[in-house]
N, C-alpha and C positions, 0 to 999 in steps of 0.2 A: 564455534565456541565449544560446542557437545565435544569434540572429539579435543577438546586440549586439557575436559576435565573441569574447563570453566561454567557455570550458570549463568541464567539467560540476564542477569543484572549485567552482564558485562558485554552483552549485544546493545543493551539499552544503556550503557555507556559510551559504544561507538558511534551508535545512533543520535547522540547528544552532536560527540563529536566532527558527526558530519555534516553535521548543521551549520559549520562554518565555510562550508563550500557556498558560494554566490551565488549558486543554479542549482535549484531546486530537482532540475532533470538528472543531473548525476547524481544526487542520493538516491534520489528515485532510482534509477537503474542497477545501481547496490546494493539497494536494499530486497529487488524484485530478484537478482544471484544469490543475491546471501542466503535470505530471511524469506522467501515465500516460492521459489520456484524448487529448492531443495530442501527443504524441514521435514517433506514425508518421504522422500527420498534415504535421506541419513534414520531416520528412521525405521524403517519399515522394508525398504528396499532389499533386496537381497547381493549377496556378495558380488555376484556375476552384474548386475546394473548399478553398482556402485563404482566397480572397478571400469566400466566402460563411460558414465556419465558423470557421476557422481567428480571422480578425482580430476579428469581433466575440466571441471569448471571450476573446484577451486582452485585450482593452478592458474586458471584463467586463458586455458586453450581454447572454452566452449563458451556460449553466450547460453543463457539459460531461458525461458520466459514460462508464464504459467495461464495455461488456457481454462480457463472460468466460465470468465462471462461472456455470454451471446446477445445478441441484436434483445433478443426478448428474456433473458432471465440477465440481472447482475448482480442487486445484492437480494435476490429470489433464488438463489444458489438449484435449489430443489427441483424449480420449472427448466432445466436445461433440454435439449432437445437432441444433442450430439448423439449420436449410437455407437459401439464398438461393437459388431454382433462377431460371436465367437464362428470360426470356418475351418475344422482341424485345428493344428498351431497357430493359426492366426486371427486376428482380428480383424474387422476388414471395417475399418472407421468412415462414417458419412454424417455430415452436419455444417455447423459454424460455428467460430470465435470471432468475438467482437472487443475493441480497445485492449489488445494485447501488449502490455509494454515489450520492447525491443523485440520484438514479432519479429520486422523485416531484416533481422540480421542474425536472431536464433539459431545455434546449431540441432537444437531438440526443445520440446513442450513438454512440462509437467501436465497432462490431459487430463481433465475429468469427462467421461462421458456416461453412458445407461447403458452397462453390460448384460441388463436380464429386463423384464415388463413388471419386476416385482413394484412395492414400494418408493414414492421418492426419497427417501431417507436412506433405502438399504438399498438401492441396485444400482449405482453409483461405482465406478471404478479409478485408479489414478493412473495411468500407464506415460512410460517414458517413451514421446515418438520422435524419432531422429526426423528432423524438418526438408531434409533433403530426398524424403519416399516419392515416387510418384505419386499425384491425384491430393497434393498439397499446393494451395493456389492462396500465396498473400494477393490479397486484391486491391489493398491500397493503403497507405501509412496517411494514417489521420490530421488533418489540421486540426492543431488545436490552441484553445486560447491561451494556455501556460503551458509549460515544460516544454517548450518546444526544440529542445536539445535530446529529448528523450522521444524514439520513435515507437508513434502508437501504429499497430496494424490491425486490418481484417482479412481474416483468413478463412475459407473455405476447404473442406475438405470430400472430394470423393471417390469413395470404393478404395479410400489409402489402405494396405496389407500392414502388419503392423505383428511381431512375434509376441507367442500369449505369455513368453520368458519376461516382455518387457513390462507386465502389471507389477504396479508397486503395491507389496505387501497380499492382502486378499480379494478376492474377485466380491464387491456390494459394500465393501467399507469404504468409497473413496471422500463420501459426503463425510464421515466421521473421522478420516483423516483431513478433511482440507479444515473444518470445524473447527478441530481442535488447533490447529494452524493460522485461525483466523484469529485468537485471541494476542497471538504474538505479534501478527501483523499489523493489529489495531496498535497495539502498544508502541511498538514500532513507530508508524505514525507520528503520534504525538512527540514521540522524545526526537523525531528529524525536527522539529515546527518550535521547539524551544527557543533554539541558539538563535534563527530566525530574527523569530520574536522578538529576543531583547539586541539583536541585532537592527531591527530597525527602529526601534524606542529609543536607541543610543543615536543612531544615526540621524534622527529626527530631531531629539534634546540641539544635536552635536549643531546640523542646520539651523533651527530657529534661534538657536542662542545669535550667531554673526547674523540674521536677514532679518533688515530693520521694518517695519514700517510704519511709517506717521512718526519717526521720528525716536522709535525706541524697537528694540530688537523685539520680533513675534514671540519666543519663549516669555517674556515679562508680562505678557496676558495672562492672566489667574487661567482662561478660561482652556488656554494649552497646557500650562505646568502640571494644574489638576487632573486635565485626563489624562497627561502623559504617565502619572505617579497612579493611576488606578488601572489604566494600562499594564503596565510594570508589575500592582499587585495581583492582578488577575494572572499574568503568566509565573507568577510565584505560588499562587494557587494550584495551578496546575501542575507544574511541576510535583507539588508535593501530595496530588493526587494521583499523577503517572507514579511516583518511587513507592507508595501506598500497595496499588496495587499491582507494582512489580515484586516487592518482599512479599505479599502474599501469597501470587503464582511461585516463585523460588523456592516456599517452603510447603508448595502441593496442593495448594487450595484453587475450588473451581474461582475465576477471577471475573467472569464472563457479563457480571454487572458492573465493576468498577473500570472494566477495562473498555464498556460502550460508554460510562460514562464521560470516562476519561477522550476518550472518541470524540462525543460528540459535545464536549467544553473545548476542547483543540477546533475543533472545525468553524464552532461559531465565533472561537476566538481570533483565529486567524483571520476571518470576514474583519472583527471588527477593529483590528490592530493597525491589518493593511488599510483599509478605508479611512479613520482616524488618521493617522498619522498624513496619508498620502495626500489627505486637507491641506494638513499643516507645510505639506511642500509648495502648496499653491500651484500656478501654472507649470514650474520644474517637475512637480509628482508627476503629468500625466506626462513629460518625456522618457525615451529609454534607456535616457544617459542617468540614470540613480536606479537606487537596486529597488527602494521601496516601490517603484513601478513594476517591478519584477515580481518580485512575491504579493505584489496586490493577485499579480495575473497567476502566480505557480502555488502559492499555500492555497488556494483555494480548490484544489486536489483533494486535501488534506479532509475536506467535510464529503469526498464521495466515495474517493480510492478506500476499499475497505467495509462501503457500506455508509449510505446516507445519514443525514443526519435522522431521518425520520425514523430508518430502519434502527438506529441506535432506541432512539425514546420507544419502540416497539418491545426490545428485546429489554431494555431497561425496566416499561412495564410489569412484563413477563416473570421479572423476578422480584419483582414489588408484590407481586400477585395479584395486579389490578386484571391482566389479560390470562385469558389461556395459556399454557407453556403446554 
């Protein structure tokens, strides 16, 4: 969107829009090329690994993924363990990623690893590593309970060479570029988990209205119509707390509170919309012939991808000023 001139209100319009795909796994994969694997890339990136990485994945010649989190740091961003140590022009990379979305079919990683022993905040790098170097070992594409159209991997890397051209932007900013990237991601998030949402409220309404039982249709129960309509006003809620603090980021202001809160009301919401309703399908909910069995299993991404639910109420404190910042 940066490069048409448009603001990020119109990513979080796409992002609405792609909420009406059935699977959860392919927005997910859209949004990990769009919105998180390239954002410091177009930024920061320099002309020469723009024009090698950069174009051909929005063209859609390259599969993009972005390497974060590991076995022991994930949304502890700061604890990572990866190393690029600098060797002449190269970087000679040794570590692991863990739950890599489309890992096992990447053509390159947006990396973060520890280019120096200074600080965890500053010694932090982002570099773009073509997936196909020696001493790059996916080691296995994940089971998982949801998204299971979208392949998670874990990747190992040893003694991978890697040219020092490929850092994006400057050598100890990469924590403060993924950071500032996080805040898009979260918002992001949310506005996939809307359409969702009132997607299976409708669908639910749409079922218990025809499925009788004891003689009169399940929706004529007070005690499904009511949570179905407080249901409905909670994702109206939030909505109007995601476009809150999207017009706020648009016009430059730090977002970093409303955007975990908005986080972490999607996540719990999502638990409790899919669960709710998926009652009301009775024995049909727990098969896999209906979708609300689906995003029982795939919106619940939605409270980790990004940063836990806990880790949201952490950084939400944070700016309360009840915690240390």
């Amino acid at each position: 969107y940066g490069g048409m001139g448009l603001d990020f209100s119109y990513n979080i319009a796409v992002a609405e829009e792609l909420g009406n795909i059935r699977c959860g796994g392919i927005t997910m994969a859209i949004g990990v090329q769009a919105g998180m694997a390239t954002p410091a890339l177009t930024r920061f990136g320099s002309h020469e690994l723009k024009k090698q990485f950069l174009i051909p994945t929005i063209a859609g010649d390259f599969v993009a993924c972005l390497g974060i989190s590991e076995a022991g740091a994930g949304s502890d961003v700061a604890n990572i363990k990866t190393t690029a140590v600098r060797k002449g022009d190269e970087y000679v990379i040794n570590g692991g990623k863990m739950w890599i979305t489309s890992g096992t079919q990447a053509d390159w990683m947006c990396l973060l690893a520890n280019t120096s022993e200074g600080p965890p905040h500053r010694n932090k790098s982002l570099i773009c590593l073509p997936m196909n170097l020696p001493g790059i070992h996916v080691a296995r594409k994940i089971d998982k309970l949801g998204m299971r159209s979208s392949d998670t991997a874990q990747i190992f890397f040893e003694d991978v060479r890697v040219p020092c051209k490929n850092l994006i932007g400057e050598e100890g900013k990469g924590f403060t570029y993924q950071m500032l990237q996080f805040q898009e991601e979260r918002l992001w998030g949310v506005a996939t988990a809307l359409t969702p949402l009132e997607t299976i409220i409708q669908e639910t309404i749409d079922y218990t209205r025809q499925r009788e039982v004891f003689g009169q249709p399940v929706l004529h129960n007070q005690t499904v119509h009511f949570r179905l309509a407080e249901l409905a006003t909670e994702v109206e809620l939030l909505r109007s707390l995601l476009h809150r603090a999207v017009a706020l980021y648009v016009e430059g202001n730090d977002v970093t509170k409303f955007a975990s809160m908005a986080k972490l009301k999607a996540g719990r919401l999502t638990r409790e919309v899919t669960d709710s309703c998926l009652q009301f399908w009775g024995g049909m909910g727990f098969t896999s012939e209906v979708l609300v069995s689906r995003f029982y299993r795939d919106l619940r991404l939605v409270s980790i991808g990004g940063g836990t639910d806990e880790t949201m109420l952490s950084i939400i404190c944070k700016y309360m000023e009840i915690l240390p910042r």
